[in-house]
PDB file with SEQRES, HELIX, SHEET and CRYST1 records, atoms N, CA, C and O in Angstrom:
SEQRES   1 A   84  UNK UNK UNK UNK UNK UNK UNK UNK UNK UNK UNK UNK UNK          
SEQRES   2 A   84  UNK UNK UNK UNK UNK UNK UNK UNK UNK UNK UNK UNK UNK          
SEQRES   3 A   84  UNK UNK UNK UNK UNK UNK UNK UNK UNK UNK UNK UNK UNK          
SEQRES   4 A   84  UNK UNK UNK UNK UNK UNK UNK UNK UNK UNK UNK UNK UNK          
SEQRES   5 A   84  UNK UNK UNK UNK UNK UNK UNK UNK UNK UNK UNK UNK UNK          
SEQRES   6 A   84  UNK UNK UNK UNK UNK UNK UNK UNK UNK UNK UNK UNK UNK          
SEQRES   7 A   84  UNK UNK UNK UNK UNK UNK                                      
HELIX    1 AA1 UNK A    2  UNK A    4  5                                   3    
HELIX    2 AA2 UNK A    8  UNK A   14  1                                   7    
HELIX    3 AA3 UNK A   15  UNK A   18  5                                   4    
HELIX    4 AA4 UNK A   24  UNK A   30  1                                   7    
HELIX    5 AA5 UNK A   37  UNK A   47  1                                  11    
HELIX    6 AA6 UNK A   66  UNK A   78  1                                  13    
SHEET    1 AA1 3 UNK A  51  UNK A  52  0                                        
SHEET    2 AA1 3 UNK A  59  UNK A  64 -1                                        
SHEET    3 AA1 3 UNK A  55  UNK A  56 -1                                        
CRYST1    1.000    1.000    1.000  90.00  90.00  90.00 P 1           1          
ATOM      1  N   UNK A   1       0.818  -1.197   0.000  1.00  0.00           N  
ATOM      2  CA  UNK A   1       0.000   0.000   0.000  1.00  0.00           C  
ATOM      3  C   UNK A   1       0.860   1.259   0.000  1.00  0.00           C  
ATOM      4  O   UNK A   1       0.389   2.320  -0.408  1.00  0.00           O  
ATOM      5  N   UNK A   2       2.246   1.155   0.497  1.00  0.00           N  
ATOM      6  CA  UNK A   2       2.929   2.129   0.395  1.00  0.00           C  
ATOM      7  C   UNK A   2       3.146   2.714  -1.385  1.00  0.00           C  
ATOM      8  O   UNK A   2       3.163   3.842  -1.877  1.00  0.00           O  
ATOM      9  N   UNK A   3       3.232   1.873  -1.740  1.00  0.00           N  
ATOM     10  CA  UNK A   3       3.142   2.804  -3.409  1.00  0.00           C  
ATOM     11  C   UNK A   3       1.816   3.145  -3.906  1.00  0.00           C  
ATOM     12  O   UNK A   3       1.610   3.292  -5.110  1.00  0.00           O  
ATOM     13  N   UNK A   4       0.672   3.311  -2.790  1.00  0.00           N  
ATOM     14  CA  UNK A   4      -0.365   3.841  -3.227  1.00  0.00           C  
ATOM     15  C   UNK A   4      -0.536   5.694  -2.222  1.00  0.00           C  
ATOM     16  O   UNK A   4      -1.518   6.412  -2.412  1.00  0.00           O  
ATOM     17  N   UNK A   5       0.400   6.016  -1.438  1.00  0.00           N  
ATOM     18  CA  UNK A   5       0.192   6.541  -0.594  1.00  0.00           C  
ATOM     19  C   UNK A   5       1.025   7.920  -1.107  1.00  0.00           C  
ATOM     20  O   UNK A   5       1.492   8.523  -0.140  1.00  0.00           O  
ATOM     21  N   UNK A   6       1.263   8.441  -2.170  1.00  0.00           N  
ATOM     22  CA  UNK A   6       1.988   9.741  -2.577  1.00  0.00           C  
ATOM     23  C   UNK A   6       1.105  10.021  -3.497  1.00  0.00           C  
ATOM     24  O   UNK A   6       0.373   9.211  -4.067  1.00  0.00           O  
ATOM     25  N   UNK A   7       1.175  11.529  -3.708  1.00  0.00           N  
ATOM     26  CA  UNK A   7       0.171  12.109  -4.641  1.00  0.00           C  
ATOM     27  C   UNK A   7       0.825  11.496  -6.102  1.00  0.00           C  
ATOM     28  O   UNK A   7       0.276  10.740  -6.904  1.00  0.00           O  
ATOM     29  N   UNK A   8       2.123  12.060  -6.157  1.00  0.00           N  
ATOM     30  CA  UNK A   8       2.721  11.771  -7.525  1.00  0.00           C  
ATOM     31  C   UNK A   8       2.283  10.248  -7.806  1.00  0.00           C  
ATOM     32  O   UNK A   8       2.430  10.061  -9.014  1.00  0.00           O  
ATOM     33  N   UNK A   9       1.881   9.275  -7.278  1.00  0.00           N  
ATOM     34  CA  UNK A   9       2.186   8.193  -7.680  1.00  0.00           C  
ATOM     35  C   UNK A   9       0.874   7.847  -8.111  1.00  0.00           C  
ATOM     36  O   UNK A   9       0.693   6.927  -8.908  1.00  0.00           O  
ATOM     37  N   UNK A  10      -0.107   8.567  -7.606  1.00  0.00           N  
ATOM     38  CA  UNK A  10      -1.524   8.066  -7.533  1.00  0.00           C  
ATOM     39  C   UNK A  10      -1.883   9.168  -8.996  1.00  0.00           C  
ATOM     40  O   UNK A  10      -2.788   8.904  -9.787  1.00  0.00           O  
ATOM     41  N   UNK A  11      -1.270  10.002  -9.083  1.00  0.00           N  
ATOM     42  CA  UNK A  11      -1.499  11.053 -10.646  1.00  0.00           C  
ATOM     43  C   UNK A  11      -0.817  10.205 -11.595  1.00  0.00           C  
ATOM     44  O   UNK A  11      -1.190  10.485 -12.734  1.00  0.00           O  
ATOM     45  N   UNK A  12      -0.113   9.441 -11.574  1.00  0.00           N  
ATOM     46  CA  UNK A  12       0.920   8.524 -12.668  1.00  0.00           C  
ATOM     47  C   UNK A  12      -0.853   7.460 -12.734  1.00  0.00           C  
ATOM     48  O   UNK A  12      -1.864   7.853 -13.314  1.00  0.00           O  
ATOM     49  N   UNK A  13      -0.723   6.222 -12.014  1.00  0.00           N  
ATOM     50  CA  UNK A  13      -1.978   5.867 -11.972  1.00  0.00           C  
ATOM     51  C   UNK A  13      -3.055   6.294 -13.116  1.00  0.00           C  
ATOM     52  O   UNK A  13      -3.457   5.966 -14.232  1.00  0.00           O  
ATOM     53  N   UNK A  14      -3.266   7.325 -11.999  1.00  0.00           N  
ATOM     54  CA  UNK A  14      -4.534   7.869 -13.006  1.00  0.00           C  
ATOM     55  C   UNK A  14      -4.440   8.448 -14.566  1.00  0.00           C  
ATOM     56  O   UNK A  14      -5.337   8.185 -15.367  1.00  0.00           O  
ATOM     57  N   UNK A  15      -3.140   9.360 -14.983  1.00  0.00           N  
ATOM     58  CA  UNK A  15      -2.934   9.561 -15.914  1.00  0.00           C  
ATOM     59  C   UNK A  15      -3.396   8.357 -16.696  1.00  0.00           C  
ATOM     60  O   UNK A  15      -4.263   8.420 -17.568  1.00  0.00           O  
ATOM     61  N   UNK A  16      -2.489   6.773 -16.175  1.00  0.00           N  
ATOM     62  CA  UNK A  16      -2.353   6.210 -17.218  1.00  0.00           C  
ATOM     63  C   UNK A  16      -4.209   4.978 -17.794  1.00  0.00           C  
ATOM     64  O   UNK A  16      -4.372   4.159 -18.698  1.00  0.00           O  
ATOM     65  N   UNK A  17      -5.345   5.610 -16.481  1.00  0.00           N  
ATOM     66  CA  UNK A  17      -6.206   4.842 -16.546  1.00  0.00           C  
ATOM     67  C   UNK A  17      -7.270   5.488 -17.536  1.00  0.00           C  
ATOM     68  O   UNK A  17      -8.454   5.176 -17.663  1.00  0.00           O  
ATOM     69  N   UNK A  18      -6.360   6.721 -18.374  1.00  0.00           N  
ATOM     70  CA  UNK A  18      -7.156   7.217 -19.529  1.00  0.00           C  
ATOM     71  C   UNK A  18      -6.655   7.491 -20.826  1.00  0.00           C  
ATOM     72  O   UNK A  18      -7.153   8.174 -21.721  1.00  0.00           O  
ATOM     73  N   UNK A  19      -4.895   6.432 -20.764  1.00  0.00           N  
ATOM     74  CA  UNK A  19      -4.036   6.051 -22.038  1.00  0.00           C  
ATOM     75  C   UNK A  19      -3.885   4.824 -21.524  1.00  0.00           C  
ATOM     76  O   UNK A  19      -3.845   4.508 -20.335  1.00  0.00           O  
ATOM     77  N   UNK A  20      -3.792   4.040 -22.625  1.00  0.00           N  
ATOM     78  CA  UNK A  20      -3.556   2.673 -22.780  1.00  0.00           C  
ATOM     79  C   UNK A  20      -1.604   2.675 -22.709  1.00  0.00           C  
ATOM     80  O   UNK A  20      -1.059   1.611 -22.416  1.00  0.00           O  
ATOM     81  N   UNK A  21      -1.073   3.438 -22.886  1.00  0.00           N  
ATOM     82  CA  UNK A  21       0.655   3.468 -22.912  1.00  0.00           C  
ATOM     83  C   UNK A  21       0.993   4.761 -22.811  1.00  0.00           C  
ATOM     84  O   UNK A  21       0.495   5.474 -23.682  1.00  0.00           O  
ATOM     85  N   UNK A  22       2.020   5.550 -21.637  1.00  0.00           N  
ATOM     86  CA  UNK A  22       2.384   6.860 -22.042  1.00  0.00           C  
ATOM     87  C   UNK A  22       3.806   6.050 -22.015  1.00  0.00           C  
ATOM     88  O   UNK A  22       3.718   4.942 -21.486  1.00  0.00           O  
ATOM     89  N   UNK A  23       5.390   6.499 -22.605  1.00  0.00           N  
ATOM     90  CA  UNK A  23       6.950   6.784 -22.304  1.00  0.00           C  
ATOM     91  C   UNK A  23       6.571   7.469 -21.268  1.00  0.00           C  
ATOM     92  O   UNK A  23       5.460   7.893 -20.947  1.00  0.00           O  
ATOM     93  N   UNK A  24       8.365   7.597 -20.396  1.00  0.00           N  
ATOM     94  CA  UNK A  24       8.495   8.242 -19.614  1.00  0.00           C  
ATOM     95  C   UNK A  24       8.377   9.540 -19.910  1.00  0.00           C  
ATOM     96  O   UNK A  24       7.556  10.296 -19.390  1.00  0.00           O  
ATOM     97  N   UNK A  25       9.020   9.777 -20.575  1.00  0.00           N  
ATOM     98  CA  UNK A  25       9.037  11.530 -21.140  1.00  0.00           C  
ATOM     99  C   UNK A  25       7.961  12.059 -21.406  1.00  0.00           C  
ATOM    100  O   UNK A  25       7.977  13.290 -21.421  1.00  0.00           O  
ATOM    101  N   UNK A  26       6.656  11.366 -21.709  1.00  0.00           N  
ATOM    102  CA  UNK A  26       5.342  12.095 -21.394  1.00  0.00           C  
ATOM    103  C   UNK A  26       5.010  12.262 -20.472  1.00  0.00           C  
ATOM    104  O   UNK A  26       4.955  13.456 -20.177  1.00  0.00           O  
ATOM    105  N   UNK A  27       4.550  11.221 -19.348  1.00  0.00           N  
ATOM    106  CA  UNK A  27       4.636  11.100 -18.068  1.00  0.00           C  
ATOM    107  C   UNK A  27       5.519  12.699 -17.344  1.00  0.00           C  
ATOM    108  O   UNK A  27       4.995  13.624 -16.723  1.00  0.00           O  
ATOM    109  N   UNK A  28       6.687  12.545 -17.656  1.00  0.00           N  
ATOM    110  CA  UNK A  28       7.475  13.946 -17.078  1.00  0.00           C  
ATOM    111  C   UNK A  28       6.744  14.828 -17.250  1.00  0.00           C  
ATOM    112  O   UNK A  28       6.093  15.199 -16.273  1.00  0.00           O  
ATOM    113  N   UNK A  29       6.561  15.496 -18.506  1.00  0.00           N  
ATOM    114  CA  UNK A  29       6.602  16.534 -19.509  1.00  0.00           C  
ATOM    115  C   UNK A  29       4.887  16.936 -18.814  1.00  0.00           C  
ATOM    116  O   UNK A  29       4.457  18.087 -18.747  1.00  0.00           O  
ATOM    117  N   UNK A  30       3.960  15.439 -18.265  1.00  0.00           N  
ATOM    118  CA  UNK A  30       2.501  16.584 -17.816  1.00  0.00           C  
ATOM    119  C   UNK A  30       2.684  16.321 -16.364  1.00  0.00           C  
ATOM    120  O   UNK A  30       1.611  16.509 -15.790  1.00  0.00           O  
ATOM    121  N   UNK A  31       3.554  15.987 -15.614  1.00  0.00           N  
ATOM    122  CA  UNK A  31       3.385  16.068 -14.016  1.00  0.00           C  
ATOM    123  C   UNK A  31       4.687  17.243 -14.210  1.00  0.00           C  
ATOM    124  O   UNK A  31       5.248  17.395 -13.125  1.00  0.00           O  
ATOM    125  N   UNK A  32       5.268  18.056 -15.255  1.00  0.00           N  
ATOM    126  CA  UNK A  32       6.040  19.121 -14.939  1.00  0.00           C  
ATOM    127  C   UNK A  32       7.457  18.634 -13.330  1.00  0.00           C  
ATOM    128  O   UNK A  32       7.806  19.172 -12.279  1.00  0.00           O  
ATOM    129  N   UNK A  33       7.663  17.872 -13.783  1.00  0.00           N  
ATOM    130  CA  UNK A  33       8.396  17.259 -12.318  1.00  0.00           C  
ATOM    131  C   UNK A  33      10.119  16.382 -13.150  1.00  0.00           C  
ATOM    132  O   UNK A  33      10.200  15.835 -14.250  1.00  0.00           O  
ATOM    133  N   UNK A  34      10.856  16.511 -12.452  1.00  0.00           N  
ATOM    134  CA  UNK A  34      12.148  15.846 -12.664  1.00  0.00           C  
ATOM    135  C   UNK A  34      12.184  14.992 -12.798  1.00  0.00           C  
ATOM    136  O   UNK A  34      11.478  14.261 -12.103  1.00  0.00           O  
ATOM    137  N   UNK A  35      13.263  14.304 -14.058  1.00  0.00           N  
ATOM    138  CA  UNK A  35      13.083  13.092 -14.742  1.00  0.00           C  
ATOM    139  C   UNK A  35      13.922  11.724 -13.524  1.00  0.00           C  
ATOM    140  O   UNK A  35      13.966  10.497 -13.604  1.00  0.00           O  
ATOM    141  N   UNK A  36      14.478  12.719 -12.482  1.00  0.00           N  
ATOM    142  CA  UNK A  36      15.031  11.690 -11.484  1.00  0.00           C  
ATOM    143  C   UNK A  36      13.891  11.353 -10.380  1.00  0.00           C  
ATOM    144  O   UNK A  36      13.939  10.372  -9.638  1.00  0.00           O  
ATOM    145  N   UNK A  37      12.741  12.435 -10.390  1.00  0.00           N  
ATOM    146  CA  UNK A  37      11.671  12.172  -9.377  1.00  0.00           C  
ATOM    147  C   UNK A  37      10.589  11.514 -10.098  1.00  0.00           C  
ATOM    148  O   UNK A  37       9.796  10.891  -9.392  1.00  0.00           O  
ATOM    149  N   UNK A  38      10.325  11.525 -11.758  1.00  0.00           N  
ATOM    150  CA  UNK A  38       9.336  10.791 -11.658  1.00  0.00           C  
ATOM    151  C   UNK A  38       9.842   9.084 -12.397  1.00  0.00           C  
ATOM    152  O   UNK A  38       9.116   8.091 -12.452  1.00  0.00           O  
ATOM    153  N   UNK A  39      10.959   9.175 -12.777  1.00  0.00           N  
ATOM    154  CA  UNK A  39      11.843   8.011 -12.833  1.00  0.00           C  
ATOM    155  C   UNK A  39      11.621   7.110 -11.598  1.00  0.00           C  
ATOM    156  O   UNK A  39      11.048   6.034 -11.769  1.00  0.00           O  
ATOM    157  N   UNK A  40      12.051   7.489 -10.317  1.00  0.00           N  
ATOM    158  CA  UNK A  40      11.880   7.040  -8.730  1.00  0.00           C  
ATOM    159  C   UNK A  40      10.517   6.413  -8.664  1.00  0.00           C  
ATOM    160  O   UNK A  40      10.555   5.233  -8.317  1.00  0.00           O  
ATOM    161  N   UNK A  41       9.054   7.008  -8.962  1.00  0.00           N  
ATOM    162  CA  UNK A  41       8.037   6.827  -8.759  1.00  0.00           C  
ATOM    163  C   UNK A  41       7.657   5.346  -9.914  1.00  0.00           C  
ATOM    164  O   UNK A  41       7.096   4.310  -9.557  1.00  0.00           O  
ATOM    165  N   UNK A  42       8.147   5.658 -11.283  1.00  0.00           N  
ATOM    166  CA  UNK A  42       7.697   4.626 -11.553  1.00  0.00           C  
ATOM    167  C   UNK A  42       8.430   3.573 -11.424  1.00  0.00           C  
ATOM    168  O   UNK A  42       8.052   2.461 -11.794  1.00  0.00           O  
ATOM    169  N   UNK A  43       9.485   3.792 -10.921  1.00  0.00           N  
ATOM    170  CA  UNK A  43      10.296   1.860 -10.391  1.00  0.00           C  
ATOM    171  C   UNK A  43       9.564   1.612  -9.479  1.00  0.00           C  
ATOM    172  O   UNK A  43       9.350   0.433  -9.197  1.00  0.00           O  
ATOM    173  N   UNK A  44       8.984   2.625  -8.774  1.00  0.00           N  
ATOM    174  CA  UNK A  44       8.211   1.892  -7.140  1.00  0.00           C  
ATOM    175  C   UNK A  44       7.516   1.344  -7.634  1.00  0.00           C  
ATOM    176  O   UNK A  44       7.630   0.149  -7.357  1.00  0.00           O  
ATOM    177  N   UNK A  45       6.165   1.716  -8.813  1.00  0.00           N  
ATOM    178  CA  UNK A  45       4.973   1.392  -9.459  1.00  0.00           C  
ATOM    179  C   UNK A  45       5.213   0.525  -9.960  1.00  0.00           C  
ATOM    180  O   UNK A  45       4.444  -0.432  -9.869  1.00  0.00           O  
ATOM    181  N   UNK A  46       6.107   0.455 -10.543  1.00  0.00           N  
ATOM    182  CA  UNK A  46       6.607  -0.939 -11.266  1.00  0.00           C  
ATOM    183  C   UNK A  46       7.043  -2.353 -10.458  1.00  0.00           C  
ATOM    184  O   UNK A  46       6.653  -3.513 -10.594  1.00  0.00           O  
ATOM    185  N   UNK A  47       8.090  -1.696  -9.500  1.00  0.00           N  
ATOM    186  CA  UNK A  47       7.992  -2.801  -8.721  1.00  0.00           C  
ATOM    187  C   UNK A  47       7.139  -3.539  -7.810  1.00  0.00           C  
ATOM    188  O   UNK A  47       7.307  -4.656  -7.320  1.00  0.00           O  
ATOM    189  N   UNK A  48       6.249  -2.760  -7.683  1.00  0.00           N  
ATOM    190  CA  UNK A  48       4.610  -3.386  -6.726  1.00  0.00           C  
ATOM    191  C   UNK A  48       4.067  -3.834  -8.108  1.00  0.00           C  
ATOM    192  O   UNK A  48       2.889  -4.058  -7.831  1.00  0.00           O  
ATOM    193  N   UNK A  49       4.169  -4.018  -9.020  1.00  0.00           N  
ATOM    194  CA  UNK A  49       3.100  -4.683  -9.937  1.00  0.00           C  
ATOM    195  C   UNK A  49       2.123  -4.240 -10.908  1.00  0.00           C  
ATOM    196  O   UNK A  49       1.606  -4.841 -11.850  1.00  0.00           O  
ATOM    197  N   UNK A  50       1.888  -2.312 -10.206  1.00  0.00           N  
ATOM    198  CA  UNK A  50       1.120  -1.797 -10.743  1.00  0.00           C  
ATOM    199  C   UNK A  50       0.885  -1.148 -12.345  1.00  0.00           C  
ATOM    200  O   UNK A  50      -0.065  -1.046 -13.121  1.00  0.00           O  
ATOM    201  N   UNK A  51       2.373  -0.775 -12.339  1.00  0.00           N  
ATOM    202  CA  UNK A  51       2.544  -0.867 -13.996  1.00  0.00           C  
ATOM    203  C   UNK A  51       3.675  -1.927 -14.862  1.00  0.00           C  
ATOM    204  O   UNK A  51       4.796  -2.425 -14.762  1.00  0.00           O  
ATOM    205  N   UNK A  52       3.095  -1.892 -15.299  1.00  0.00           N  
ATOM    206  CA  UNK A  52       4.118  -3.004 -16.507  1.00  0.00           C  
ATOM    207  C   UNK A  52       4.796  -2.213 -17.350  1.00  0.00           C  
ATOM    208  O   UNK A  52       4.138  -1.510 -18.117  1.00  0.00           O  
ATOM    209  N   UNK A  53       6.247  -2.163 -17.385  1.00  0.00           N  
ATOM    210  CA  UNK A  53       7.362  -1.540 -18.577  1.00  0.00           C  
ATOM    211  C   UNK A  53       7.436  -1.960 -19.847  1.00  0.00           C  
ATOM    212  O   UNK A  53       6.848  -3.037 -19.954  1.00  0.00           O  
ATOM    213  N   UNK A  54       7.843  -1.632 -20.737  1.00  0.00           N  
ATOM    214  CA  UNK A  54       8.159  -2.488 -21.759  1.00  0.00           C  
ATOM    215  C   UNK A  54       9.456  -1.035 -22.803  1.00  0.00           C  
ATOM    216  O   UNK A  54       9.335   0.190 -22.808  1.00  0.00           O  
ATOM    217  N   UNK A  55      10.356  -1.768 -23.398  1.00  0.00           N  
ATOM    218  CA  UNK A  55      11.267  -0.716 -23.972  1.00  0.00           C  
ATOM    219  C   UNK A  55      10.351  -0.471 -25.194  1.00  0.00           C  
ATOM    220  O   UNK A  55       9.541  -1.277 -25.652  1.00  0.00           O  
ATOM    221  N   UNK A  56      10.634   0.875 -25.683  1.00  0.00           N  
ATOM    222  CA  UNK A  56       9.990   1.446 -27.266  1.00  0.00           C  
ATOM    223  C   UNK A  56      10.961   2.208 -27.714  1.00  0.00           C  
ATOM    224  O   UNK A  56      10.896   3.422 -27.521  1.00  0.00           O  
ATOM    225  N   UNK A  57      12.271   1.520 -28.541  1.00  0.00           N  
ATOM    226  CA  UNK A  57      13.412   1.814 -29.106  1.00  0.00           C  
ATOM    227  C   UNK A  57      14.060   2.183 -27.811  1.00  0.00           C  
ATOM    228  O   UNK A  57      14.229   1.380 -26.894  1.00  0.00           O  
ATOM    229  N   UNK A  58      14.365   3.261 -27.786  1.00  0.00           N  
ATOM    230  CA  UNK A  58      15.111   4.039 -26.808  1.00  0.00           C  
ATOM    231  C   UNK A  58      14.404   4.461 -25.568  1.00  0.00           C  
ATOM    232  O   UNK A  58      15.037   4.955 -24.635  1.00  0.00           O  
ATOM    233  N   UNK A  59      13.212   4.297 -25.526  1.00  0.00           N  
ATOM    234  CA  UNK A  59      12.362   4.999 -24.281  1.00  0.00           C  
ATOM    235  C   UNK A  59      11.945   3.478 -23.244  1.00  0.00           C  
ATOM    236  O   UNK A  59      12.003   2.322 -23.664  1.00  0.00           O  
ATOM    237  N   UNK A  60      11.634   3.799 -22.181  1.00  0.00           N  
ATOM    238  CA  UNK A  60      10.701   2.691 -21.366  1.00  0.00           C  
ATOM    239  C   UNK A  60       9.073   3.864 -21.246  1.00  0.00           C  
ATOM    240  O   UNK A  60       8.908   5.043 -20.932  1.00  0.00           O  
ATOM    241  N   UNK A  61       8.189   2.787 -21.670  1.00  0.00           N  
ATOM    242  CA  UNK A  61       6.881   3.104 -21.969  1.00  0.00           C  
ATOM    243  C   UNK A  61       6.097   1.930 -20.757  1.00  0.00           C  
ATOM    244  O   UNK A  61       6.277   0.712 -20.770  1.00  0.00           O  
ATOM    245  N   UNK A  62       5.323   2.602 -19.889  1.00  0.00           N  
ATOM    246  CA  UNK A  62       4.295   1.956 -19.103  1.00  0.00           C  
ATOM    247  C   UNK A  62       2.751   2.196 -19.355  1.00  0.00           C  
ATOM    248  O   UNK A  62       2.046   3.092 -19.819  1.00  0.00           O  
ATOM    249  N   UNK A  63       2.531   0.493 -18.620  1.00  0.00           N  
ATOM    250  CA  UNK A  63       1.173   0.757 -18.914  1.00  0.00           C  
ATOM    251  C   UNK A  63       0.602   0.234 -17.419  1.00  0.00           C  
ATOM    252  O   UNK A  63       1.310  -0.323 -16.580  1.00  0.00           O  
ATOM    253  N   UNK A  64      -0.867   0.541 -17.264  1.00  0.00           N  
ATOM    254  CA  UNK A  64      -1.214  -0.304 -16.174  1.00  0.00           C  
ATOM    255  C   UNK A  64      -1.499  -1.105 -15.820  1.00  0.00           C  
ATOM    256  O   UNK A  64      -2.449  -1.398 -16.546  1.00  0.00           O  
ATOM    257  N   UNK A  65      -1.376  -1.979 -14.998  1.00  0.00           N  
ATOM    258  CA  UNK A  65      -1.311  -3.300 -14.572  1.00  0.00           C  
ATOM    259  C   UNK A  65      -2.893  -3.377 -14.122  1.00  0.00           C  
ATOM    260  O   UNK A  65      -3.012  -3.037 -12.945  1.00  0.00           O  
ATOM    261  N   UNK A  66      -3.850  -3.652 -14.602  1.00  0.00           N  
ATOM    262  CA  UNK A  66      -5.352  -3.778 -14.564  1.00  0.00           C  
ATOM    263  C   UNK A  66      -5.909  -4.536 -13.104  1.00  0.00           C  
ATOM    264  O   UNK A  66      -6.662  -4.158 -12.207  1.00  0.00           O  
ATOM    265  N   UNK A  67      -4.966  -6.075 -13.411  1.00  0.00           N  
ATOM    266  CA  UNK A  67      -5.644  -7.386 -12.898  1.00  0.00           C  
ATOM    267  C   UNK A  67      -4.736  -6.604 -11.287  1.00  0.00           C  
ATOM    268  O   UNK A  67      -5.411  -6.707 -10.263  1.00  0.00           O  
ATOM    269  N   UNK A  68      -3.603  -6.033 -11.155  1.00  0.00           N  
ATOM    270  CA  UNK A  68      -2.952  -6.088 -10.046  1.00  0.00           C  
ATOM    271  C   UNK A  68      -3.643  -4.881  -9.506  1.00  0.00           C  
ATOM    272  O   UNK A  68      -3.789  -4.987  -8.288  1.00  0.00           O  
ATOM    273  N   UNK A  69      -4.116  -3.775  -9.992  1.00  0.00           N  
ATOM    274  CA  UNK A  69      -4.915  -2.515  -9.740  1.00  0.00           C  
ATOM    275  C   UNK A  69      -6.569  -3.285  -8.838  1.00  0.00           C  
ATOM    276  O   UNK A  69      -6.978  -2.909  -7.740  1.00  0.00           O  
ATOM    277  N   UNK A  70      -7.086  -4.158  -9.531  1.00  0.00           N  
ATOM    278  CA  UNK A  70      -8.287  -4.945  -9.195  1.00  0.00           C  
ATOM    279  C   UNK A  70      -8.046  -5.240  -7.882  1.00  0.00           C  
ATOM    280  O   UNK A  70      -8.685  -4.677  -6.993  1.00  0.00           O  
ATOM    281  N   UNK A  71      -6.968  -6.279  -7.591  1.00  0.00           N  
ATOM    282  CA  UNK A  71      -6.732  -7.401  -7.134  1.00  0.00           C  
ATOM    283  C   UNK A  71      -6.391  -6.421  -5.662  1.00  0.00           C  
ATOM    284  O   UNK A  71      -6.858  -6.787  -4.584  1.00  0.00           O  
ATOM    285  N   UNK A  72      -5.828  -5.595  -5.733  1.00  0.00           N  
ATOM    286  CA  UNK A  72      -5.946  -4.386  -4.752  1.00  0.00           C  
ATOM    287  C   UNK A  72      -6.792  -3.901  -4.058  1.00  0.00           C  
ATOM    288  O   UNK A  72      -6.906  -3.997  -2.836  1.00  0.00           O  
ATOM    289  N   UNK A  73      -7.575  -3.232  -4.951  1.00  0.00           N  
ATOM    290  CA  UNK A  73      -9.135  -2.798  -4.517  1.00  0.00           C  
ATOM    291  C   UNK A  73      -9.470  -3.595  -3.950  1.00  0.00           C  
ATOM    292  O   UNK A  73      -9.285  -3.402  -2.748  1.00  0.00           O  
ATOM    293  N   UNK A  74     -10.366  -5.405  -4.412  1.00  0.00           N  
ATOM    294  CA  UNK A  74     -10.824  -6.286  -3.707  1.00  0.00           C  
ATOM    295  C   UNK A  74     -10.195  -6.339  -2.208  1.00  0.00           C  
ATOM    296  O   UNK A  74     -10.801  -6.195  -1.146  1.00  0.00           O  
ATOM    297  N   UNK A  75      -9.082  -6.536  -2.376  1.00  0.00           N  
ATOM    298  CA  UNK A  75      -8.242  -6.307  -0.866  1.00  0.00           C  
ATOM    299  C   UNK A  75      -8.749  -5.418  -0.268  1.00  0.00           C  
ATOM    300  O   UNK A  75      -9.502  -5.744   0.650  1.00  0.00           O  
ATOM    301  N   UNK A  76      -8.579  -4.251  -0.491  1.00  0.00           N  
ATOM    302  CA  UNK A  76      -8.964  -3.246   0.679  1.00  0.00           C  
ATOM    303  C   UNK A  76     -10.441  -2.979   0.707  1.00  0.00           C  
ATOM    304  O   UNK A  76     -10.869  -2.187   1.547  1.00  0.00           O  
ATOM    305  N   UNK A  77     -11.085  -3.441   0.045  1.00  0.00           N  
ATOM    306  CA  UNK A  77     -12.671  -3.565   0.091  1.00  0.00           C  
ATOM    307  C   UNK A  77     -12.535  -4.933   1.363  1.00  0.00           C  
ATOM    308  O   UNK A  77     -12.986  -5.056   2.501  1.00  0.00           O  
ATOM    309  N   UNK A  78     -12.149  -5.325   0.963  1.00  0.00           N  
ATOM    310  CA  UNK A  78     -12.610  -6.726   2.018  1.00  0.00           C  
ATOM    311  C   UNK A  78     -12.000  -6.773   3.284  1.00  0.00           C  
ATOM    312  O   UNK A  78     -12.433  -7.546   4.138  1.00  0.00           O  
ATOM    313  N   UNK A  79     -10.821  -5.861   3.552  1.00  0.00           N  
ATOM    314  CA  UNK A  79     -10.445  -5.387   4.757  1.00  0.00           C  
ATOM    315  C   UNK A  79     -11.412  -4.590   5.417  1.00  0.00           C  
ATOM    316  O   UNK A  79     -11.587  -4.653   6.634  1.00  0.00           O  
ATOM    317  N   UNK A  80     -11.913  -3.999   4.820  1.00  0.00           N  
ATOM    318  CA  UNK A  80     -12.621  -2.518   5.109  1.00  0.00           C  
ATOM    319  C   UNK A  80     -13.463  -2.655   5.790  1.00  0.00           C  
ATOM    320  O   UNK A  80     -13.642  -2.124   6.887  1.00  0.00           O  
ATOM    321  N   UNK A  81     -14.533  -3.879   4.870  1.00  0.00           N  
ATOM    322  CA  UNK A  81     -15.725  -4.695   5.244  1.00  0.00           C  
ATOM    323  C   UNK A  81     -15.487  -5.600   6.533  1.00  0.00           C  
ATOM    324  O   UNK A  81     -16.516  -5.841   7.163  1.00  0.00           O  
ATOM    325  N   UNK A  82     -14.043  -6.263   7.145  1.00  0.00           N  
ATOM    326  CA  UNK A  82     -13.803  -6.733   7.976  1.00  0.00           C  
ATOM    327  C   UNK A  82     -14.098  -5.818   9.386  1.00  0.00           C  
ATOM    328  O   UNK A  82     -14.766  -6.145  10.367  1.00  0.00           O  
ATOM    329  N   UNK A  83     -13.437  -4.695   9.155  1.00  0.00           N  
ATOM    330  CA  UNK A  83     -13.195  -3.716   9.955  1.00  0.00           C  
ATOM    331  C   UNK A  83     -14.478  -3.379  10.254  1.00  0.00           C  
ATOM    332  O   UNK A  83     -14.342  -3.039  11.429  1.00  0.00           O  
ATOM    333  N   UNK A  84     -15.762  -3.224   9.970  1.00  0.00           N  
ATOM    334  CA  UNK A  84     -16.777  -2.683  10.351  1.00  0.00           C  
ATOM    335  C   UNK A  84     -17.831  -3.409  11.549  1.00  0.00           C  
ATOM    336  O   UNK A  84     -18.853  -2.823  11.907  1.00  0.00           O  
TER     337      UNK A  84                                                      
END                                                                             
C-alpha cells in the first residue's frame, strides 16, 4: 500500500487509466516534475506490480497493470468490510 500513498504516484496511476501506454518523457513533460523524481516513482509502481514496462526503441513506456490494480481494490474492500 505504500506505493499507493503519494500524490505523484496516484497522478501517474490515473494519468495512465485514460491512455492505454504513455513513455516516460510524457509522463514527465505533464506532471512538470524531474526526470530523477518521476523516474523514482515509476520503479516503485513498477515494482509493486502496478505498472508493466516495456522498452519502445530508446524509451521505457508503461502501462497499467489492470488485474494487479483490481486485485488491490478487492483487498482493501474486504479489509474494510472486515473492519466494520
Amino acid at each position: 500500500m505504500n506505493a499507493l500513498s503519494d500524490d505523484v504516484r496516484l497522478r501517474i496511476l490515473e494519468m495512465l487509466t485514460r491512455r492505454e501506454e504513455m513513455c516516460a518523457q510524457e509522463i514527465i513533460e505533464h506532471l512538470g516534475l524531474s526526470q530523477s523524481t518521476v523516474s523514482r516513482h515509476l520503479s516503485q509502481l513498477a515494482a509493486t506490480g502496478f505498472l508493466t514496462e516495456r522498452r519502445k526503441e530508446a524509451n521505457k513506456c508503461y502501462s497499467l497493470n489492470t488485474d494487479r490494480v483490481v486485485d488491490t481494490v478487492r483487498a482493501l474492500t474486504n479489509f474494510l468490510a472486515k473492519q466494520q
